[in-house]
N, C-alpha and C positions, 0 to 999 in steps of 0.2 A: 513835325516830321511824322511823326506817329500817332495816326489821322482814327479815329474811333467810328467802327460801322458797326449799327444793330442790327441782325437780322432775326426777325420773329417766326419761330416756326409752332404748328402743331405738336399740343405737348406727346411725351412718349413716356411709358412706365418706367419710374424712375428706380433704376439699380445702381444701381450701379455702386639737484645735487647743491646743496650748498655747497662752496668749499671749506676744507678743513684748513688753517692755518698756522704750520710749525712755528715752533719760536725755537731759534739757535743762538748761540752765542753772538755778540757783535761782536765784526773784528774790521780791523783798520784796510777799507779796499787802495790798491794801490792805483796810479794815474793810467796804466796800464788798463786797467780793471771798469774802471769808469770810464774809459775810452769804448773799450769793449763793448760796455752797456747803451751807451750814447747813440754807437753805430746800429748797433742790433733795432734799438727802438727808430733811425733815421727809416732803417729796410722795411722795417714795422709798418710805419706811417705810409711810406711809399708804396708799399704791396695793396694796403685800403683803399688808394687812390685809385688804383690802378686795376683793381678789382676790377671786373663784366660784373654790372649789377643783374639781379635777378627778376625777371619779369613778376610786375605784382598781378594780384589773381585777376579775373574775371570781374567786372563790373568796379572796378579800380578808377578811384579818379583824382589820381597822384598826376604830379606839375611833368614828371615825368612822360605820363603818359600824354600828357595835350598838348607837348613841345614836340611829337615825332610828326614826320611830314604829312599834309592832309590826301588823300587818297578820295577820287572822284569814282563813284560807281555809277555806270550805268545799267539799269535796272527793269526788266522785264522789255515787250514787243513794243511800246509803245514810248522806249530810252527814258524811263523818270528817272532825277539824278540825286544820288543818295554821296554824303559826304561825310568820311571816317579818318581818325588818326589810324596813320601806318602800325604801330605797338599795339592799337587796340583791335584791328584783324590779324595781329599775327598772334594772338591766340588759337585761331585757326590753323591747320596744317594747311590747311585748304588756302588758305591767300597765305598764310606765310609765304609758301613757294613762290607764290605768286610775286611776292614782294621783294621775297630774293634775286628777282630779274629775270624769272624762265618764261614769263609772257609777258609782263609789266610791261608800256610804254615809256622809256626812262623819262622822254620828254615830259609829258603831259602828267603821269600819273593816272592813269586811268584803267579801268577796270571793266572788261564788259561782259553781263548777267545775265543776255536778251531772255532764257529760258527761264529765270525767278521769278513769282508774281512780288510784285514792289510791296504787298502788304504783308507777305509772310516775311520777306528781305528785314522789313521797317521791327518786324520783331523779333527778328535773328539781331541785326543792329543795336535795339531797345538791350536784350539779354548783356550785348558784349560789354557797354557801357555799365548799365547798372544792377546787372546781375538776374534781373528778371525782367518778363514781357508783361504789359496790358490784356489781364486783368489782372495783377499780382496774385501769390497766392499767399494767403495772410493766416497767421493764427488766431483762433476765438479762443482768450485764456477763460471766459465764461463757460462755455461751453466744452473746452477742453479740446476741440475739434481744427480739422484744417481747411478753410473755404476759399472761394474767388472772389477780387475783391467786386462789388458793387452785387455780390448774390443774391442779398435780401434784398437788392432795387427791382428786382425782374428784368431785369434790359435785355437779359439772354449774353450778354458778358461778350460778346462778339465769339459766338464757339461756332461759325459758321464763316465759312469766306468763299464765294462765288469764284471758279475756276471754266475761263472762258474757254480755255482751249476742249475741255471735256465736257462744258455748257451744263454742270454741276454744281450743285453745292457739295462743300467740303468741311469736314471740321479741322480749325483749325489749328490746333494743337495738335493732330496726325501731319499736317504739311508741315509743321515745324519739326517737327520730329523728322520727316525723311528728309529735311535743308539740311538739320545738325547732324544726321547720318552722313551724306555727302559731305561737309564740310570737316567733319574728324570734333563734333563738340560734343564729349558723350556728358556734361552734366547738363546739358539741355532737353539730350533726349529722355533723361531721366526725368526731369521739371518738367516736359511737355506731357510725357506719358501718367504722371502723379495727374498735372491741371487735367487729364481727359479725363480719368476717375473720375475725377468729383462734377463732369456734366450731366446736366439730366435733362428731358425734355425733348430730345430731339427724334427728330421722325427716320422710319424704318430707313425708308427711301435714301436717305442722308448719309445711315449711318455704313450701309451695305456701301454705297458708292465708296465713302470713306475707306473701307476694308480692303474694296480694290486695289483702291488706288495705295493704300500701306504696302499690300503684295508686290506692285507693280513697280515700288519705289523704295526697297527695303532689300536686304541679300537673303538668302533663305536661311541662312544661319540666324536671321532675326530672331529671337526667344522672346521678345516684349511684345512690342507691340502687336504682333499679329497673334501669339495668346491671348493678349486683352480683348481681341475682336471676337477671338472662336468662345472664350470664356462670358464675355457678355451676350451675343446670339445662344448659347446654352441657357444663361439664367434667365434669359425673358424670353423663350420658347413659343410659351402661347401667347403672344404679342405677335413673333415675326411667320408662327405657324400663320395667322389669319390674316398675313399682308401681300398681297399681291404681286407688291413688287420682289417679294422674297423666290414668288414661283418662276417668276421671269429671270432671276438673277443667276438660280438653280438651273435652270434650263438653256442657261446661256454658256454655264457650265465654269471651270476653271480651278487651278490650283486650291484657289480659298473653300471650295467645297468640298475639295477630299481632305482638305486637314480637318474642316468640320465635320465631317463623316466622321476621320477617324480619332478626334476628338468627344465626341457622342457614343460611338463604341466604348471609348475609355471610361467616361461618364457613367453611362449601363452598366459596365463590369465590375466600377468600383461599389454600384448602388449591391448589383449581384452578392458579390465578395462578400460584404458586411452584412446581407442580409442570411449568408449561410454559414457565418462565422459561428461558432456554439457559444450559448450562451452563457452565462455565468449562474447555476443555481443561487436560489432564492436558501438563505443557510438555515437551516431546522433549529427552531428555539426549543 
């Protein structure tokens, strides 16, 4: 189901309580008393039954969860058909509703996506089952560090996904980010925003598009991800100063250039600031 594409690009400067137990006297309980107790623990037992058990976490793969009903999506312009137990998208607010019967088709079960592209779907999907997407992000206890996995392969880990409607490349941990924004999954957007940290390699061209399209798919209340874009177009500067596509994107104009504007300002005034702060003298021996 979760189909692996490489896309090679031109590399790009890489930045990136116990309890306590009295003891009392024993004393002789009466038939009353035992009675008493009998009942209390019958109400006991029956409240446990009776209990609404709690949904287990994300990437959970309890008997419970692969007994609730199969849920058919249909998935991006071209209907590819993606198939989920009911409990494991209602982690989502986003199909829970759904699931609750405000669009569902009761008949059939089905669900339709035409607007998702099926490959960023398949690792939104990939997350709800097993907690993370292809290329996992794994720990090096050697090195003490956090990477993706197949990093020291070179394959380029799939950080790129072709988006036909804007006839772009994309990176694809920003589209997963703005699915799980839509969708109400904010520990994804958090895992997606971490996996883009640690890419490296990818060309200007790519990454601007990618920026866009975060602005373009993201509320402005967004604090992450579109910092992470104004904060790496700052540190690699004279990279996107001498790129081309950077003066065409400038002059195409838009939201993401006045936050970098005034991002850059702030950058300037913090260098400012410290460079007029007083010094600390040197102490006379």
């Amino acid at each position: 189901m979760f189909a692996r594409r490489n896309h090679h690009n031109d590399s790009f400067s890489k930045h990136r309580a116990s309890k306590s137990i009295s003891t009392s006297r024993t004393t002789k309980r009466s038939f009353t008393d035992k009675h008493a107790t009998t009942s209390r623990r019958m109400q006991s037992s029956k409240s446990s039954f009776t209990k609404k058990p709690t949904a287990p976490p994300v990437g959970s793969t309890s008997p419970t969860h692969l007994t609730s009903p199969i849920v058919t999506l249909v998935v991006g312009p071209e209907a590819r058909l993606f198939a989920a137990h009911e409990s494991i998208l209602a982690h989502s607010p986003f199909f829970a509703a759904i699931c609750r019967g405000q669009f569902l088709e009761s008949a059939s079960k089905r669900i339709n996506l035409p607007e998702e592209l099926p490959e960023i779907f398949s690792s939104v999907l990939e997350y709800l089952y097993k907690g993370d997407y292809y290329p996992r992000l794994l720990q090096n206890k050697r090195r003490n560090i956090w990477e993706l996995e197949d990093a020291e392969a070179g394959s380029g880990c799939e950080s790129t996904v072709y988006h036909a409607g804007l006839s772009q490349m994309l990176l694809k941990d920003t589209m997963v980010y703005c699915t799980a924004e839509r969708y109400g999954l904010d520990e994804l957007k958090r895992l997606a925003l971490r996996k883009q940290g640690l890419q490296s390699g990818i060309q200007c061209s790519t990454i601007l598009a990618s920026a866009r399209y975060a602005y373009a798919n993201t509320p402005e209340t967004d604090s992450k991800l579109r910092a992470h874009y104004l904060a790496l177009i700052i540190r690699s500067r004279a990279t996107f100063k001498r790129s081309g596509t950077m003066q065409m994107e400038m002059e195409a104009g838009g939201l993401l250039f006045f936050d970098l504007f005034v991002a850059m300002c702030n950058h300037v005034d913090d260098i400012t600031s410290i460079s007029k702060s007083p010094r600390t003298p040197h102490s006379i021996r």
